[in-house]
C-alpha positions in Angstrom: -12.6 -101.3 -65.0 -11.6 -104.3 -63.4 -7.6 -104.3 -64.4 -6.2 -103.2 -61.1 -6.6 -99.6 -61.6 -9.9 -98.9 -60.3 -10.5 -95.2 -59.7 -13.4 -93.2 -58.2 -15.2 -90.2 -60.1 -13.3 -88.3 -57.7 -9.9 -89.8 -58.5 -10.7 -88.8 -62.1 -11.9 -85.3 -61.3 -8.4 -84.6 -59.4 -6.7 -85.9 -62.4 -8.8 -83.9 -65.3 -7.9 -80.8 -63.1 -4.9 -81.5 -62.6 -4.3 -81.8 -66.7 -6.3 -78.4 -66.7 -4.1 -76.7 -64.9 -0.6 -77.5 -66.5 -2.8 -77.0 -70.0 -3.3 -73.5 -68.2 0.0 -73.0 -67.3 1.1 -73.7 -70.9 -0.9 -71.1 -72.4 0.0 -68.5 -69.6 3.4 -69.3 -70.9 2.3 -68.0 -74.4 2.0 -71.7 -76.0 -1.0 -72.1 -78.6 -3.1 -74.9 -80.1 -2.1 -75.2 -84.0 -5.0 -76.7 -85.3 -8.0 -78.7 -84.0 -8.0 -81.7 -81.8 -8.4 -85.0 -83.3 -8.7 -88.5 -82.1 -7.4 -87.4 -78.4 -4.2 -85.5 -80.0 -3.2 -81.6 -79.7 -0.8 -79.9 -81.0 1.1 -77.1 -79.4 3.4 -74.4 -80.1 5.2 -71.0 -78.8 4.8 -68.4 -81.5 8.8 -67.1 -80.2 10.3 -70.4 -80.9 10.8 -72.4 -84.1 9.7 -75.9 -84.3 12.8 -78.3 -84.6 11.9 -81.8 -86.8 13.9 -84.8 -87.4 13.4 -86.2 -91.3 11.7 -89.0 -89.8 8.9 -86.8 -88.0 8.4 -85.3 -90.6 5.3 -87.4 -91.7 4.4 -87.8 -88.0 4.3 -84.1 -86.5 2.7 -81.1 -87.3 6.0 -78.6 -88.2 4.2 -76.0 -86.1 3.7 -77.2 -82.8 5.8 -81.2 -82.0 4.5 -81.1 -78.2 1.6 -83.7 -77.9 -1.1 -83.5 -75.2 -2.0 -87.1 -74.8 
């Protein structure tokens, strides 16, 4: 990677464990994966709280769970 934004295997090991941990923190909040992941895109939800959907993400987001995890 040559654009600038070069970055050591340990740079990305910080960083994966870093996204480890707030994915942690989201289930010790009680938030679940709705479904598989798929082409690098989760989807979350909280089984206490409804899922709130604009018309226009309708098509877009899975009713059960809008947070992505990109």
């Amino acid at each position: 990677m040559d654009d600038g934004r070069k970055r050591t295997l340990l740079e990305a090991a910080a960083k994966l464990r870093n996204e480890a941990e707030w994915l942690e923190d989201l289930a010790g909040a009680g938030f679940e994966l709705n479904g598989p992941i798929q082409d690098d895109y989760g989807f979350v939800g909280h089984p206490d709280v409804e899922a709130h959907l604009d018309d226009d993400e309708q098509d877009e987001v899975d009713p059960d769970g809008p947070l992505r995890l990109n």
